[in-house]
C-alpha positions as CSV (number, residue, x, y, z in Angstrom):
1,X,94.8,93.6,89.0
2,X,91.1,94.2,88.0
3,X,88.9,91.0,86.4
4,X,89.0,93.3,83.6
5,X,92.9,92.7,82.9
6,X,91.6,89.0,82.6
7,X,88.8,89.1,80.1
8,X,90.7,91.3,77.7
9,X,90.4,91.0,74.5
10,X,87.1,92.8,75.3
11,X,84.8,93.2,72.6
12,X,83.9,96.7,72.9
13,X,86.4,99.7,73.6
14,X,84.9,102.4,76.4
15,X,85.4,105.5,75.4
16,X,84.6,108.5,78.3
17,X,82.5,111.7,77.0
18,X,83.0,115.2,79.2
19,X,81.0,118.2,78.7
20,X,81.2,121.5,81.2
21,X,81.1,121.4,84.2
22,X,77.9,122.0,85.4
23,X,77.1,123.1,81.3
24,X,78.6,125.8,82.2
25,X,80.0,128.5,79.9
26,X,83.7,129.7,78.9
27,X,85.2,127.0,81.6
28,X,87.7,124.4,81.6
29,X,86.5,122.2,84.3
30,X,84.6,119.3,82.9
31,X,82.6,116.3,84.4
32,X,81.8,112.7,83.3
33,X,78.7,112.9,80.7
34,X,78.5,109.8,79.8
35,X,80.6,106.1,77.5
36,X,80.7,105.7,74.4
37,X,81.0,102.1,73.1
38,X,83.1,101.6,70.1
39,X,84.0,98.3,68.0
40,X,87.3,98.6,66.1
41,X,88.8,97.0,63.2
42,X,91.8,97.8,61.4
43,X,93.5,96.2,58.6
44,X,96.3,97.2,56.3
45,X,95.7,98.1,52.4
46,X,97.6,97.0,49.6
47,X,98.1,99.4,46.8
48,X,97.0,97.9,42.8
49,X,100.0,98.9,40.7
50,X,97.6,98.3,37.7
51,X,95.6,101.3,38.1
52,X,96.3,104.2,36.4
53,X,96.1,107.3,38.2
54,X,95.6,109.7,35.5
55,X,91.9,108.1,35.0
56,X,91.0,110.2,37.9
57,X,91.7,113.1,35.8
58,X,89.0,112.5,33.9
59,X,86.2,113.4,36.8
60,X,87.4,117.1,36.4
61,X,84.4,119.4,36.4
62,X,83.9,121.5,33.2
63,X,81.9,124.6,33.7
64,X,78.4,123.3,32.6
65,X,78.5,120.3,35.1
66,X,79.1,122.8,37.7
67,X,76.6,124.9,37.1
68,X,74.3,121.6,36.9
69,X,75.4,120.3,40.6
70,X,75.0,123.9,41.6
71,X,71.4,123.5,40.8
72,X,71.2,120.0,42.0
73,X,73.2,118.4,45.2
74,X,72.3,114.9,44.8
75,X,74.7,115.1,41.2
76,X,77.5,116.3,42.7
77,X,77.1,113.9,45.7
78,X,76.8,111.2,42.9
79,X,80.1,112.5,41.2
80,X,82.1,112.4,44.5
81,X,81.0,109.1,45.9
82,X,82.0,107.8,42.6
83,X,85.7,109.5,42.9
84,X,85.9,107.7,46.2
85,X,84.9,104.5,45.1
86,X,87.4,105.0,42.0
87,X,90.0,106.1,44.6
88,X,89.4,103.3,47.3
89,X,89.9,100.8,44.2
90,X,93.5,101.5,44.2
91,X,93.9,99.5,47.3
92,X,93.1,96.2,48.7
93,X,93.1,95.0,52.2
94,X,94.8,91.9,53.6
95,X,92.6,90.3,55.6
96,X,95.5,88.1,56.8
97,X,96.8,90.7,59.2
98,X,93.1,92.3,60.3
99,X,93.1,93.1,64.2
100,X,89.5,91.3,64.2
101,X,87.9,88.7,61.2
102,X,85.6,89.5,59.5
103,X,83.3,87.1,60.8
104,X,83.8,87.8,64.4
105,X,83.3,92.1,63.4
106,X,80.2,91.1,62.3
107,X,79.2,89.0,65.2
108,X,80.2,92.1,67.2
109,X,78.2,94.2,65.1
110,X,75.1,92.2,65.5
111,X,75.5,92.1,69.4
112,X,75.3,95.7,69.1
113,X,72.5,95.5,67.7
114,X,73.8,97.3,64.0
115,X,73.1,95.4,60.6
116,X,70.4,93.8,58.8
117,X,70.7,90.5,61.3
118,X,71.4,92.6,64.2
119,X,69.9,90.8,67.6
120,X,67.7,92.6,70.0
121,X,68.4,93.2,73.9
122,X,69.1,90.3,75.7
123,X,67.6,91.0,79.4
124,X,69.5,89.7,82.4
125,X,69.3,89.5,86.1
126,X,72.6,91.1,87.5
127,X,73.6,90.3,91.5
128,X,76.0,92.4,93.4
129,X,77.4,90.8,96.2
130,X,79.4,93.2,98.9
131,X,81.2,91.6,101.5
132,X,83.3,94.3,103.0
133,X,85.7,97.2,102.7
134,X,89.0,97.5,103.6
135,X,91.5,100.5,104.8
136,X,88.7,103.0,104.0
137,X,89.6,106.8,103.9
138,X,88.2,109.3,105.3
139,X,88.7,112.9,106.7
140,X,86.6,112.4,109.8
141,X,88.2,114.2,113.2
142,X,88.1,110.4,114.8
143,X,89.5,108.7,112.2
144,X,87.0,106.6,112.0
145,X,83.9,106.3,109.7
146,X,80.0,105.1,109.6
147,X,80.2,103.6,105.8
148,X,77.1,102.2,103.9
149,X,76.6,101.3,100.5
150,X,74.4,103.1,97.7
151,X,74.0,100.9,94.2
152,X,73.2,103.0,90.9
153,X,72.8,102.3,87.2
154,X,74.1,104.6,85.1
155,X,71.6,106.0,82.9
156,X,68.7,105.1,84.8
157,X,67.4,106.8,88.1
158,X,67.6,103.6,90.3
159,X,69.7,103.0,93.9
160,X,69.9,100.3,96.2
161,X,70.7,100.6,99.2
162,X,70.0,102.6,102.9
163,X,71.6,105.1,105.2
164,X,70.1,102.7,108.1
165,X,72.8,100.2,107.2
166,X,75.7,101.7,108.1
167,X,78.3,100.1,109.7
168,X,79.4,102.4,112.9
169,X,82.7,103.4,113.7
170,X,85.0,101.5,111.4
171,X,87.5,101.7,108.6
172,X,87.0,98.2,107.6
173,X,83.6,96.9,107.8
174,X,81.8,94.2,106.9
175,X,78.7,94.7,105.3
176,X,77.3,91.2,103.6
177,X,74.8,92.6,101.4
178,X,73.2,91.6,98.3
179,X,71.7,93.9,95.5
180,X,69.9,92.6,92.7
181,X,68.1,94.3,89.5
182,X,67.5,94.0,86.1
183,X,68.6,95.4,82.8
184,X,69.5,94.7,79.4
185,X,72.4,94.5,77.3
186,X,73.4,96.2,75.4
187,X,71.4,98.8,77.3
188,X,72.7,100.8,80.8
189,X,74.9,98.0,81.6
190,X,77.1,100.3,84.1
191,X,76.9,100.5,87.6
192,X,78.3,102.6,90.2
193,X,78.8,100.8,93.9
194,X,79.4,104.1,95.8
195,X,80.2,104.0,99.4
196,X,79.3,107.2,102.1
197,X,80.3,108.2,105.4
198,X,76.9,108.5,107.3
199,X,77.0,112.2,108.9
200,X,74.7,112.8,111.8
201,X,74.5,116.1,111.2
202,X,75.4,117.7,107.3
203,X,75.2,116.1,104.1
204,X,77.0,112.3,104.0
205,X,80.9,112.3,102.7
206,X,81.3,109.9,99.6
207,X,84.3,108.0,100.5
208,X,84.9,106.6,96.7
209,X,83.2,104.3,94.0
210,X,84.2,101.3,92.0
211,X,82.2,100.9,88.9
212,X,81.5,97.8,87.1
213,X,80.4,97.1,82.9
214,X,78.3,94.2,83.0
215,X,78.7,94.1,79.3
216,X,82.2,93.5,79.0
217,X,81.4,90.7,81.4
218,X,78.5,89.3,79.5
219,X,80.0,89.7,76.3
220,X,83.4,88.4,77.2
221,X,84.4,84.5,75.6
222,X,86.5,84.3,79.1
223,X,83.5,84.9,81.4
224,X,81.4,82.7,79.1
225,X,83.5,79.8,79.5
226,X,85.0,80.1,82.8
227,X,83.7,82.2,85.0
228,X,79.9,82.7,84.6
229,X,79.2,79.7,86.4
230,X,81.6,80.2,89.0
231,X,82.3,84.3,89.4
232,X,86.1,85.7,90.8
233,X,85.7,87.1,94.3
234,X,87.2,90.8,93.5
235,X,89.0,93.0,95.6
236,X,88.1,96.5,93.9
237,X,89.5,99.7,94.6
238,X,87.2,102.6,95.6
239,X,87.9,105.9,93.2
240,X,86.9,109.6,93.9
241,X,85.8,111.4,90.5
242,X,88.6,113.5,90.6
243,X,91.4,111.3,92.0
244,X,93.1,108.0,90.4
245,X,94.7,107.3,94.2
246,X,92.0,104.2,95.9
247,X,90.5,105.5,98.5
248,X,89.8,102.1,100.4
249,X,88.8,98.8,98.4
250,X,85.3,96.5,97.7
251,X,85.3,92.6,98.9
252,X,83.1,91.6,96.1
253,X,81.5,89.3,93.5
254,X,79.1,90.0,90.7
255,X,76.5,87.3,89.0
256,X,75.2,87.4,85.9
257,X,71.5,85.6,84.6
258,X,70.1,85.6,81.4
259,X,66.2,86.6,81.9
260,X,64.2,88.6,84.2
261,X,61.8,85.6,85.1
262,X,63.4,82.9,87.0
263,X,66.8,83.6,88.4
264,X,68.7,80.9,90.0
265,X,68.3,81.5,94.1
266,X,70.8,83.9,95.7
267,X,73.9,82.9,97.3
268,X,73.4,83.1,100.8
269,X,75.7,85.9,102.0
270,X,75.5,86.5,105.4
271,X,77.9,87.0,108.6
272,X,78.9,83.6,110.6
273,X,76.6,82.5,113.1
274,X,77.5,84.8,116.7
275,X,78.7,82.7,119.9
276,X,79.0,84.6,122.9
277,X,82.1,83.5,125.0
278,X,83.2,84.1,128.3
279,X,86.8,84.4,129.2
280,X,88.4,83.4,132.4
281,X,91.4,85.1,133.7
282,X,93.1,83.7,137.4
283,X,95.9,85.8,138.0
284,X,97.8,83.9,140.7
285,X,101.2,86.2,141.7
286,X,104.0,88.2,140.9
287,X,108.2,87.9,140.9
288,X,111.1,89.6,140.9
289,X,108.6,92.9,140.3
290,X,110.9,96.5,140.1
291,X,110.2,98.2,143.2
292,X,108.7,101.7,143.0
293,X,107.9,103.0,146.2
294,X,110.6,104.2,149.0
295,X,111.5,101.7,150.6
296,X,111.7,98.9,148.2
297,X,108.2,97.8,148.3
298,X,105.1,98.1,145.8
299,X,101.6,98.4,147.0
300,X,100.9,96.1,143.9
301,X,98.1,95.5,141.3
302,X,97.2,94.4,137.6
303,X,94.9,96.0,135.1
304,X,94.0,93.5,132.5
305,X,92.5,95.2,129.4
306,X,90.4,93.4,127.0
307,X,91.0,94.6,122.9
308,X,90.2,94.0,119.6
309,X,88.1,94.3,116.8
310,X,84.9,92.5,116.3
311,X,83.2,90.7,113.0
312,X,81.9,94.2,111.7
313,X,85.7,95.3,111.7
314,X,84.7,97.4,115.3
315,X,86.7,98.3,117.9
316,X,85.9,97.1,121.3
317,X,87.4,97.1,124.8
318,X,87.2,96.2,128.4
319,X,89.3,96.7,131.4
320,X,88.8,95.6,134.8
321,X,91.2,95.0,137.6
322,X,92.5,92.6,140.7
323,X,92.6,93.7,144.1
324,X,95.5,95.3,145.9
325,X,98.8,93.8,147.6
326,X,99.7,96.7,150.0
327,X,103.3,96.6,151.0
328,X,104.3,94.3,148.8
329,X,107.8,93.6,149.3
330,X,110.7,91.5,147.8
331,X,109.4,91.9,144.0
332,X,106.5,89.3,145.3
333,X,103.0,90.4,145.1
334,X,100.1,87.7,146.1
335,X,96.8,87.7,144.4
336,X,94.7,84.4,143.2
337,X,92.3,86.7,141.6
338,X,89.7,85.8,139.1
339,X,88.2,88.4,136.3
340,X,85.7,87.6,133.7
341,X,85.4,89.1,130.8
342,X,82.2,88.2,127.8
343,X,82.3,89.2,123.8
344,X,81.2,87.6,121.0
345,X,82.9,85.6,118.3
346,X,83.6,85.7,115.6
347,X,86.3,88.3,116.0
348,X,89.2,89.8,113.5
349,X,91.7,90.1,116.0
350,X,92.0,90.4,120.0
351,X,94.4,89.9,122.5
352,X,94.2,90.5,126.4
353,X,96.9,92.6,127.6
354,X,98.2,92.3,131.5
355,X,99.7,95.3,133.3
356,X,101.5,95.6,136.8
357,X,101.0,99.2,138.6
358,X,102.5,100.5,141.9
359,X,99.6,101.8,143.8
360,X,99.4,105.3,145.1
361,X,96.9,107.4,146.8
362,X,97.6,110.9,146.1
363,X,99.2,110.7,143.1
364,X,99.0,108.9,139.3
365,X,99.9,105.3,139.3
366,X,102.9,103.9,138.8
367,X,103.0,101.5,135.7
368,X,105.7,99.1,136.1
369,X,105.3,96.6,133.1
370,X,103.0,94.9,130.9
371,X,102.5,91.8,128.8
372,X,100.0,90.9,125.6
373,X,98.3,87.5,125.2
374,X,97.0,87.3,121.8
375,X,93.6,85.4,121.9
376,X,92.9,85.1,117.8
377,X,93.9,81.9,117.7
378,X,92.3,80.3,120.6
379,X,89.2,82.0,119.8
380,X,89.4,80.3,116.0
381,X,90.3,77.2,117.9
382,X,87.4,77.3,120.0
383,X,84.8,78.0,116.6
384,X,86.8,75.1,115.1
385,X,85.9,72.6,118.0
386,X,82.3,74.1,118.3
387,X,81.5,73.6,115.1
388,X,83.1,70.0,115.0
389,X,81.3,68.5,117.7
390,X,77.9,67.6,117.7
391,X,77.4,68.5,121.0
392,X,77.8,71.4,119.8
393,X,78.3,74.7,122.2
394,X,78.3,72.0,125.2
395,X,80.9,69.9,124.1
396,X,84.0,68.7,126.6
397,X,86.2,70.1,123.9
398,X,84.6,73.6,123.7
399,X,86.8,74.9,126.4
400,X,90.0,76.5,125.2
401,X,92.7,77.0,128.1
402,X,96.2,78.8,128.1
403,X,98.1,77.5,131.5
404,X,101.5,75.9,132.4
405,X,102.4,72.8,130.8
406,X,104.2,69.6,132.2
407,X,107.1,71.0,130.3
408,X,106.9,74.7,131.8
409,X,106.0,73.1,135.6
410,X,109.0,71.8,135.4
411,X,111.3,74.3,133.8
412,X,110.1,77.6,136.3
413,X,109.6,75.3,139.6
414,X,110.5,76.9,142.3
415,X,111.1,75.3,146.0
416,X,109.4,78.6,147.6
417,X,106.7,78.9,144.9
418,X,105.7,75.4,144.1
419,X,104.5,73.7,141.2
420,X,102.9,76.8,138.4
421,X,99.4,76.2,138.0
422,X,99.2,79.0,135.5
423,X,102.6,80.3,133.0
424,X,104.8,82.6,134.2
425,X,104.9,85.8,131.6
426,X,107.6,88.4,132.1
427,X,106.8,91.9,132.1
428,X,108.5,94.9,130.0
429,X,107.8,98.6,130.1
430,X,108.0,100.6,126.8
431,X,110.6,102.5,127.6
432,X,112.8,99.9,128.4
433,X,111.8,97.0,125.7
434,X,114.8,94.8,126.9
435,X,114.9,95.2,130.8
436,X,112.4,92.4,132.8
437,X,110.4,94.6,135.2
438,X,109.3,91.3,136.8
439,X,107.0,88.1,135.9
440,X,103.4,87.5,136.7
441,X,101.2,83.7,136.8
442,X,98.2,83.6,134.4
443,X,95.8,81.3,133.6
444,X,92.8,81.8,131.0
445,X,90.3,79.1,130.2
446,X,87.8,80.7,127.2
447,X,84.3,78.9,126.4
448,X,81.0,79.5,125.2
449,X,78.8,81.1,127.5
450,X,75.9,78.4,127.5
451,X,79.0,76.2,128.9
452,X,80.2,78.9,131.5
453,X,76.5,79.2,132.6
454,X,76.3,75.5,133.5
455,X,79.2,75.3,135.7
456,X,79.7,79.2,137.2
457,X,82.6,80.6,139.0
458,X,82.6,84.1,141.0
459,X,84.4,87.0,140.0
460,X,87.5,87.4,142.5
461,X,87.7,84.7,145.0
462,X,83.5,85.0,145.7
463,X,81.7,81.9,145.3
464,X,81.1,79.5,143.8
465,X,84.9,79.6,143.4
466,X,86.1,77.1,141.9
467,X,88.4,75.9,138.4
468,X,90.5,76.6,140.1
469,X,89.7,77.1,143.8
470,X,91.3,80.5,144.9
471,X,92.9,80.3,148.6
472,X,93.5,83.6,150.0
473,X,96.3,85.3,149.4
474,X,99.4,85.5,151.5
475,X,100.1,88.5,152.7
476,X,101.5,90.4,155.4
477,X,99.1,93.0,157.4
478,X,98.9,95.9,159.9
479,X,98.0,94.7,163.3
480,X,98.1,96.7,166.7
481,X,99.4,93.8,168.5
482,X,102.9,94.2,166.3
483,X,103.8,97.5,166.4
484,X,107.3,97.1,165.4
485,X,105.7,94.5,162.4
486,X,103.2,97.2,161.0
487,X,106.1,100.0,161.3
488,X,107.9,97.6,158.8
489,X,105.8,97.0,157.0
490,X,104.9,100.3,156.3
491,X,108.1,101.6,156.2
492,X,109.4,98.9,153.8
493,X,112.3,96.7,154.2
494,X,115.0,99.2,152.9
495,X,113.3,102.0,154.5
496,X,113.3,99.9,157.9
497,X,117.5,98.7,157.3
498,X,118.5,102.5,156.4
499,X,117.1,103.6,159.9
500,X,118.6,101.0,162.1
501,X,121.9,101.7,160.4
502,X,121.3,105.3,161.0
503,X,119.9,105.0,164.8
504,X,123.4,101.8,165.5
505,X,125.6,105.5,164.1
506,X,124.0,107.6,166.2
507,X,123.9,105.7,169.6
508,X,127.6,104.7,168.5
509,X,128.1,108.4,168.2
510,X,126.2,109.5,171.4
511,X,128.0,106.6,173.3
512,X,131.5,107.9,172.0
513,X,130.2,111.5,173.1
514,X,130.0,110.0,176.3
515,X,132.8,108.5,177.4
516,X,134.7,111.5,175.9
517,X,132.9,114.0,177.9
518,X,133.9,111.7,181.0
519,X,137.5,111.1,179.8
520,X,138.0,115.1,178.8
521,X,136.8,116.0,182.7
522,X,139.1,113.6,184.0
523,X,142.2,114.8,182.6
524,X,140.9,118.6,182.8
525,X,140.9,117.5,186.8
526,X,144.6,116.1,186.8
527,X,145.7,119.3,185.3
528,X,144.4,121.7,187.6
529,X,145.8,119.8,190.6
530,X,149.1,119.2,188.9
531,X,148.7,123.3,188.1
532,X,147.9,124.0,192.3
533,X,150.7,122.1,193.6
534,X,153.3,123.8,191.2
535,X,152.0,127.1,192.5
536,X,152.1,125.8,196.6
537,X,155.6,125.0,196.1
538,X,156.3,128.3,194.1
539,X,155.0,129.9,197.4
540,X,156.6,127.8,200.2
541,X,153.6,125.9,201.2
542,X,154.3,122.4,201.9
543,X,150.9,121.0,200.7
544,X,151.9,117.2,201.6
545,X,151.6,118.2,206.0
546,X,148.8,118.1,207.5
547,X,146.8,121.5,208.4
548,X,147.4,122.5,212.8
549,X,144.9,121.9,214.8
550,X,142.6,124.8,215.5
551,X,142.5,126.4,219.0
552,X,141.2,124.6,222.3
553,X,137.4,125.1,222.5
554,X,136.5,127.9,225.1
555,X,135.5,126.5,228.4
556,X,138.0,123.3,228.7
């Protein structure tokens, strides 16, 4: 609830005044005109049984009285205040049941400046403090919104405030600004903290406005005694004139001073002191990756994307990538590959998030999975042990790392992978939330940059490379001196065992065609000679004698 709800009973009741819209005639649109200010006390009356009502009949008006007040006004207004007074002496109130005493009405009455001990003006010093605004509306085609703040006084032609302190592209920014001015009270007491859209081009959107009475505060026993010294931080909703839905809400807190000479100094509102970090990401392998090329092999690589929203409530973002494993094959993908990424802290939120694509050259990427590291809370850790140390920025303990653990070492060793130096994190792909699509090794190390710049590392495996040192990567590569190597590897292991299969069938087949080509002329062969000696004996030919010799040569 509002800080109003708290200092109730107030001691003056607000009551709005409309007129036309824009004065204008025979309309029933109207706008805000201005408050009226009302103290009210109510009390019941006791009627006096002892008077006697037909005394009143006496005050009837005879016809030469009424010509005499016809002539003169002041009689008759004589005659009828005494009929009132006559009438009002029939009852008596009971001040035991009075909404207000009569001592405190008067007291109100003097604040207000009404009666013959009525007190003048008292002047005070008023301080608006504005933190920030939260889940901010607005109609913009981005969604987004350039917000700053304008501060008015209600009767009095007097703002605060600057278009050149917006806060860019944001529904929840932080603004840590102070207005201060003077007025008195009772006097123009209200004051409107309006918040625009900046428009580059066009005429600024007001996004809503939270008003505030510093008279009810001033005049309040509660704020008096509690919270003057002290004020509420207030989390006020922002109202368009014509809507009662909040539009967004006001991080706030409001001080009031009596005199205009010699406030006490300002609280010193301003954003936390800026740190610029660096963040170190090693990404060391993959497992049991999804294949996604034919052949069962990946040509794999990770895009590592930096997000979140800064101190100002402002989006940032930054992706870079490792290098390539062409042909990756058995789900195994070899990298030791160092990005860097810089922002500053403080920051609302941010997390690093780690995604595995399947490489291709003449087409869109393949994304296999992808995994989020949240980094608030090792940033806040870092700030803590920053601002802890009295070394300060250059402290041993100003290094924040997320890596593999005795416990994890021990729990994901592996006799082909060896000890983890970073932790194992499995991957998942949106459309399939509860399948693994394999496991990658990370290892980040955060710290401030005035640290990082004392002991460097190189981006990738460049020098100086070192925490950690980066060997190269094992991999397997084309080379003309293997042939049959680079063909598998470029084939893929499953490409590579579906074609041997298929060439063992088809020299088992042509082998087969073979021998039954030689097997189908033998037998064709026996069954023509079988067929010509059936037909020699058919015709009387003895075809198991010899043929006769031929005739002696001429000349013997």
């Amino acid at each position: 609830g509002l800080l109003e709800d708290e200092l109730r009973p107030l001691q003056f009741m607000s009551i709005p005044v409309y007129h036309a819209k824009g004065f204008a005639d025979n309309t029933s649109e109207k706008e805000l005109a201005g408050v009226v200010k009302v103290a009210i006390r109510s009390l019941p009356l006791r009627e006096d049984t002892s008077f006697v009502a037909e005394n009143l009949l006496e005050n009837k008006v005879n016809r030469k009285r009424a010509l005499k007040e016809a002539l003169n006004k002041k009689e008759k207004k004589r005659r009828l205040d005494r009929i009132h007074e006559e009438e009002m002496a029939r009852w008596e109130p009971e001040e035991d049941f009075a909404t207000m005493g009569k001592d405190e009405f008067l007291e109100v009455q003097r604040i207000a400046g009404g009666g013959d001990l009525a007190s003048g003006p008292t002047e005070v010093t008023v301080r608006v403090y504005v933190i920030r605004g939260r889940d901010l509306r607005t109609s913009d085609p981005t969604g987004l919104c350039d917000p700053y703040l304008i501060v008015n006084q209600r009767g009095l032609k007097k703002r605060y405030g600057k278009r050149e302190d917006r806060v860019e592209r944001t529904l929840s920014p932080w603004f840590y600004k102070v207005f201060q001015f003077q007025t008195d009270v009772p006097g123009d007491s209200i004051v409107d903290i309006n918040v625009y859209d900046w428009e580059k081009r066009g005429k600024d959107i007001l996004l809503g406005t939270c008003s505030i009475d510093i008279e009810d505060r001033f005049f309040s026993p509660v704020w008096v005694q509690n919270l003057s010294e002290t004020p509420p931080l207030e989390m006020r909703p922002l109202l368009l004139p014509d809507s009662d839905t909040p539009q967004g809400f006001l991080e706030m807190f409001v001080e009031i001073h009596e005199g205009h000479d010699a406030p006490p100094p300002a609280f010193p509102l301003q954003p936390p002191p800026v740190m610029e970090v660096e963040l170190r990401c090693v990404t060391f392998g993959a497992r049991k990756v999804v294949n996604k090329d034919v052949g069962g092999k990946n040509d794999l690589f990770f895009k590592l994307t930096l997000v979140g929203l800064d101190r100002t409530q402002t989006r940032f973002t930054e992706a870079q990538e490792t290098d390539t494993h062409w042909f990756a094959t058995d789900g195994r993908g070899s990298f030791n590959f160092r990005n860097i990424f810089r922002f500053e802290l403080p920051i609302a939120r941010g997390a690093l998030r780690i995604s595995a694509y399947d490489r291709d050259l003449f087409s869109a990427n393949d994304a296999i999975g992808e995994v989020t590291i949240p980094l608030t809370g090792m940033c806040r850790q870092l700030m803590r042990a920053v601002d802890n140390s009295p070394d300060g920025e250059l402290a041993t303990e100003a290094t924040v790392e997320f890596k593999s653990s005795f416990t994890d070492s021990l729990s994901t060793f592996n006799i082909f992978d060896g000890a983890a130096e970073g932790r194992w994190l499995k991957l998942y792909h949106p459309s399939k939330p509860n399948e693994c699509q394999g496991e990658v090794e990370i290892m980040l190390s955060l710290m401030p940059v005035r640290k990082a710049e004392v002991r460097p590392v190189g981006a990738g495996r460049d020098a100086p490379n070192r925490d950690p040192e980066l060997r190269e990567p094992v991999r397997a590569r084309l080379s003309l001196m293997d042939p049959l190597g680079s063909l598998s590897l470029i084939l893929g292991p499953e490409m590579l065992r579906k074609i041997l299969i298929v060439g063992c069938c088809l020299l088992f087949i042509g082998m087969f065609a073979g021998l039954s080509v030689f097997i189908i002329n033998d037998f064709i062969g026996a069954y023509v000679t079988i067929a010509v000696n059936q037909q020699a004996k058919k015709f009387g030919l003895d075809t198991g004698v010899s043929p006769s010799a031929g005739p002696p040569p001429i000349g013997r």
